[in-house]
N, C-alpha and C positions, 0 to 999 in steps of 0.2 A: 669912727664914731663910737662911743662909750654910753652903755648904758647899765641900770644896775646888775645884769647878771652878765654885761662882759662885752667885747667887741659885735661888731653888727658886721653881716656878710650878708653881701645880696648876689645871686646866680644870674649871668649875663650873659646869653651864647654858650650857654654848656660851663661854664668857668664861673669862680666864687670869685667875691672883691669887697674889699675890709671897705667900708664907707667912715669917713673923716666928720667931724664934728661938724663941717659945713656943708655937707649933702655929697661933697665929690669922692671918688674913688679916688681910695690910696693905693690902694696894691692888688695884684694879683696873688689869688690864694693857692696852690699848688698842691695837690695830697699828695701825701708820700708812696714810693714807689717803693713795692716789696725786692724789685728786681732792677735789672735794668735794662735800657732798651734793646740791648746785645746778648741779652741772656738766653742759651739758649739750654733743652732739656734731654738729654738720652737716655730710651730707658734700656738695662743692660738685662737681660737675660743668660740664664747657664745655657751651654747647646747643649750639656747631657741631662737635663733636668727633662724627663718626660712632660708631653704634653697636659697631662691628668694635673701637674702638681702646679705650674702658671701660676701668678697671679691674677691673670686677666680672666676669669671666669667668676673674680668676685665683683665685675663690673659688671652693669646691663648699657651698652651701648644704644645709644635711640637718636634720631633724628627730629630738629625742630621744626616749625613750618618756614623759617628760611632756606632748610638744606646745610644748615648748620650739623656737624657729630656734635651730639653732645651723651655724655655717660653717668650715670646715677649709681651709688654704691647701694649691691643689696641688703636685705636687713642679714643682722649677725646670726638669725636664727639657719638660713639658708646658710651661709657660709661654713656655720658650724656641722651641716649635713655634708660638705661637700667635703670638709677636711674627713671627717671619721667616714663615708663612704671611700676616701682616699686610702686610709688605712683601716677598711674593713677585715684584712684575712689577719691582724693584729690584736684583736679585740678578743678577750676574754672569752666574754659571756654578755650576750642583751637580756638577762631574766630581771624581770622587777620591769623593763623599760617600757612603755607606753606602748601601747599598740597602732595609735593613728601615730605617733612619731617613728614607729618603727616600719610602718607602711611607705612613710614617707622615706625616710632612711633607705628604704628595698628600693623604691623605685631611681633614687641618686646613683645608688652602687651599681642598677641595670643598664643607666645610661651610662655611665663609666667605663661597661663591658667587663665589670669585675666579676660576674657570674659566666662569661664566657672563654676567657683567660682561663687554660691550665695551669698556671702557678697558682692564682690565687681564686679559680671558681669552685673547687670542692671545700676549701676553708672558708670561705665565702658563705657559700651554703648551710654550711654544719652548723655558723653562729647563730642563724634566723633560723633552721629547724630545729635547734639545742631549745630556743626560748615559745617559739610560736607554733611546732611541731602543723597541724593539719590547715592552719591559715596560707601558710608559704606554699602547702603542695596535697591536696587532699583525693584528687583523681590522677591519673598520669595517664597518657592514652601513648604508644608508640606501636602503634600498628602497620606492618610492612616497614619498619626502618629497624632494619638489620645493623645498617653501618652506625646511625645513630647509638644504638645501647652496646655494640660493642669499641665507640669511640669515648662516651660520658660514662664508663661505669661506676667511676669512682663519684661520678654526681649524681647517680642515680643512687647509690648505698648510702646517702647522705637522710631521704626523706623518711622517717621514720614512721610519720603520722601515715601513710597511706592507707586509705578502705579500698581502693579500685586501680588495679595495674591492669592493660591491654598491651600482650606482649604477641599478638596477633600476626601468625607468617615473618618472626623475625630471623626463622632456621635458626633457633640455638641449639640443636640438637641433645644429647645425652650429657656431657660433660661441659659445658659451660658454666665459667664464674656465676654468673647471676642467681645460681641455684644455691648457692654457698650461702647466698647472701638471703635469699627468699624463705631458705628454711629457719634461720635466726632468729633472733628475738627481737630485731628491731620489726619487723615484718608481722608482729601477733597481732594489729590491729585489721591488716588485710583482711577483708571483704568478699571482696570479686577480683578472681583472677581468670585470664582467657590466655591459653598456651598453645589456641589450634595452628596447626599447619608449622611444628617447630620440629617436625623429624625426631620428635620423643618417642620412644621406644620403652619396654618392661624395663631397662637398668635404670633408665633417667627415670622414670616416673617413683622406683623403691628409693633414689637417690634422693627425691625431694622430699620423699614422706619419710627418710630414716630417723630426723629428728623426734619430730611429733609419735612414732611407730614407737622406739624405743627412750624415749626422755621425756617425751610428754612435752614440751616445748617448739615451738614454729610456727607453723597454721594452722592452729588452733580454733578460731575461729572464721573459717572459712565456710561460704555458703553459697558464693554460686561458685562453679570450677566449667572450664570450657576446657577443653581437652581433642575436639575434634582435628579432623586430616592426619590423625598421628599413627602410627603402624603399632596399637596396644594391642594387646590379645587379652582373652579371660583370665589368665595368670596374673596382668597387672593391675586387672580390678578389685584383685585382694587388696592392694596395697591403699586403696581409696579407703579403706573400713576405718581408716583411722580417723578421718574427719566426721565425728560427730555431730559438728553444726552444720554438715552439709545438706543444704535443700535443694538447690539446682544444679544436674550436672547436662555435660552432653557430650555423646561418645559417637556422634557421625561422622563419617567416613574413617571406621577405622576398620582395626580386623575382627571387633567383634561381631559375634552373627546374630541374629536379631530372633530370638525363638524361646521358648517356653522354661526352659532353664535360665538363662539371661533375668527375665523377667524374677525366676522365684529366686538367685541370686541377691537382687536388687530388693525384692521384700524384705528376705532373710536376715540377711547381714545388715542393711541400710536403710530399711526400711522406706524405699524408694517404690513409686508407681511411675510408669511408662504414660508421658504425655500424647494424650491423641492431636495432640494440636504443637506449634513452632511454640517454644517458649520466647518471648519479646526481650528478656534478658538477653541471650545469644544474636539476637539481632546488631549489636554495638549501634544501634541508632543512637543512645542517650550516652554512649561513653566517649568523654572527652578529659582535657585536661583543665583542671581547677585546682584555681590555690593564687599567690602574689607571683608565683614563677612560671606560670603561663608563656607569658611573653617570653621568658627565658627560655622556653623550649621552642619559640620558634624563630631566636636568635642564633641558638642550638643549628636549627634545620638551613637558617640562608649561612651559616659558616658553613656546613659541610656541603652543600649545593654551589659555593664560589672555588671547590675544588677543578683545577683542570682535568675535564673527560677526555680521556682517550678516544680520537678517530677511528670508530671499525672500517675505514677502507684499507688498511692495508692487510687487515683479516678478511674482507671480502674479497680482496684481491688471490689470497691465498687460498681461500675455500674453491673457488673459481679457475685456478689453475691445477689443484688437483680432482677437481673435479668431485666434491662432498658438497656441492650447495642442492644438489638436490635433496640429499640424506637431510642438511638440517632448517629447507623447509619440511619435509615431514617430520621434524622436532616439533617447529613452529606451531605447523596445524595442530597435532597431536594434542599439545598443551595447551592450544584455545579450545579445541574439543574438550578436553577436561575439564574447564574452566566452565564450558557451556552445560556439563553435564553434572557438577557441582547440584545445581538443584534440582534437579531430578532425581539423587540419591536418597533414598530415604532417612528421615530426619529422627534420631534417638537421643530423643530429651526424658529424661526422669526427674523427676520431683517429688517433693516430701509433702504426703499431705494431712492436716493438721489437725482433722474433726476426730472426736471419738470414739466415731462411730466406725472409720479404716483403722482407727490404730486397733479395734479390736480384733478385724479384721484382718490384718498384720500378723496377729497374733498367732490364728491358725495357720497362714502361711510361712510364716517363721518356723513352727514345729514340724509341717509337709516335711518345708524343707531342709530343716535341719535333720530328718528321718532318713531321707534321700542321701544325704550329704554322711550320716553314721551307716549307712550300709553297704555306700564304697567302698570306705574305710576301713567296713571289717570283711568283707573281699578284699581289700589289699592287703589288711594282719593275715590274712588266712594264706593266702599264696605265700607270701613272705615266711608263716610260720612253715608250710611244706619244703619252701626252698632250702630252712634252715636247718629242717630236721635230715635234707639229704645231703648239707655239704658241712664241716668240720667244725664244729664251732671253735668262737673265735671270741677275743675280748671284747665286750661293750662299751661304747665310747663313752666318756662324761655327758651327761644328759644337762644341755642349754637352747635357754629360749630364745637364743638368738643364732642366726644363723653366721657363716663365717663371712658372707659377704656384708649382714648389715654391721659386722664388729668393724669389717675393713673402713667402711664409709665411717663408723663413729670417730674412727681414729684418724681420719683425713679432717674430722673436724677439730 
């Protein structure tokens, strides 16, 4: 059947039929078939092509209410996150790029584990703190993970922007990397730092502050310093004079002795007052980790917890047979007793404090004790000038401000 804009079809049981000029069906109408009925699809995948780079992650697979698969392509915006989070440790420079894209961007690459991979987690890093600096990482808390910071240290020298490190009980004693890196310039933004319980000693403490002491560059502005459980003595509190902007320190459980010198010390040079009270600072209640790489740091902690532990029975077995398991329960004991007796030691917080009315007060205390401090000094010229007038004289060395240990450390930098 014909009519002016062309043949007439009418739909019958699912099927089209050209209708004839006298009402009956002519034909069967048949749509064309892209394929055919034998056709069939494989899809070919590389076997060395990692699982990251797929195709199949540009689908969202989903299920109908028949129980049908059925799959949806995502939009091209996601896609395009997926490839450049694919090759993130390739990528120039993100500066200029968007910050909720770049957000977005950080969290593709986390799921990816491209910030947990040693090929490409410290490149990784560098590109999103190069551009966004305290967004990515503006706290870092690793207290008691020893294995932690000396397994990432190369991710940890990555965060520039940091005001708050907590390097709390990680035993890095006197000569650790991290120190190399703490005194540096990526580090002058630093804040608060907490180093209690790290087996620092008087060389490691002149070793942090050699920068800033003789260059004027480091921690510069640093203001609260925790320092406690460390075996310092009054020799290494000189080397603290360097930090200007310090206001809160705390030197419990160390070797310094807590008495009237100490005190006009801390006026003197630092202009520091002995808190009667726990500074809340030192407490680390409020120190955590913040920034977009949060979560990174505690993908950080389940990789290095899925390491296999070693069995101590066949060291119980051996303590047992020679007959030391008594010796090291009184280890045991010993070190929960210390643990018990932690606060019951008394607690030596100083802080700076800020009315006009103590700095004038400061004042007098600074002169006491800088009086005290020039009358050792000339008891010790005097002795020295006796000893020199009864033994030979001898050349004068070249007279420098620097000592020959702080030249060693400059030159290690």
């Amino acid at each position: 059947m014909w009519s002016e804009h062309g043949s007439v079809y009418v739909r019958e049981k699912g099927e089209l039929h050209c209708v004839r000029t006298d009402g009956q069906l002519l034909s069967t109408y048949k749509a064309p078939r892209l394929f055919q009925k034998d056709f069939t699809v494989r899809l070919c995948i590389e076997s060395s092509a990692p699982i990251s780079r797929q195709r199949s992650d540009h689908f969202i697979f989903t299920y109908n209410r028949e129980g049908s698969l059925c799959y949806t392509v995502k939009p091209l915006l996601d896609i395009s996150l997926l490839f450049i989070a694919d090759n993130i440790e390739h990528v120039d420079s993100l500066v200029g790029f968007p910050e909720q894209m770049a957000h977005k961007l950080f969290v593709v690459a986390e799921e990816k584990q491209k910030f947990t991979d040693p090929p490409t987690s410290a490149r990784a890093l560098q590109v999103f703190s190069e551009a966004y600096g305290g967004l990515v990482l503006k706290s870092l808390c690793l207290r008691d993970r020893k294995l932690l910071v000396s397994e990432r240290m190369d991710e940890i020298q990555v965060f520039h922007q940091l005001e708050v490190l907590d390097l709390y009980g990680c035993g890095l004693g006197d000569s650790h990397d991290i120190f190399r890196h703490l005194s540096s310039e990526a580090f002058t933004r630093l804040v608060r730092l907490f180093l209690g319980d790290n087996c620092l000693t008087d060389k490691g403490l002149q070793r942090l502050t050699a920068p800033i002491r003789v260059m004027k560059k480091g921690l510069e502005n640093l203001q609260q310093l925790d320092l406690s459980g460390n075996p310092l003595s009054e020799k290494g509190l000189w080397y603290l004079t360097c930090f200007k902007k310090l206001e809160e320190l705390d030197v419990s459980r160390t070797s310094v002795k807590l008495d009237a010198s100490l005190k006009s010390f801390f006026r003197a040079m630092m202009r520091m007052e002995l808190s009667a009270e726990p500074l809340k600072v030192f407490t680390h209640a409020k120190c955590q980790t913040e920034g977009w790489a949060e979560e990174v740091i505690n993908q950080w902690e389940r990789k290095a917890s899925e390491l296999p532990n070693k069995e101590p029975k066949p060291r119980t077995n051996a303590l047992q047979f020679y007959g030391r398991e008594k010796f090291v329960r009184e280890r045991i004991h010993s070190t929960s007793n210390d643990r018990r007796t932690e606060g019951q030691m008394t607690i030596i917080h100083f802080y700076k404090p800020h009315s006009p009315t103590q700095q004038t007060g400061h004042s007098k205390d600074t002169t006491a004790a800088l009086t005290v401090l020039m009358g050792r000094k000339r008891k010790l010229s005097g002795e020295k000038e006796e000893q020199a007038e009864s033994s030979p004289p001898a050349k004068r060395p070249p007279e420098s401000t620097f000592s020959a240990e702080d030249l060693n450390l400059l030159n290690s930098y």
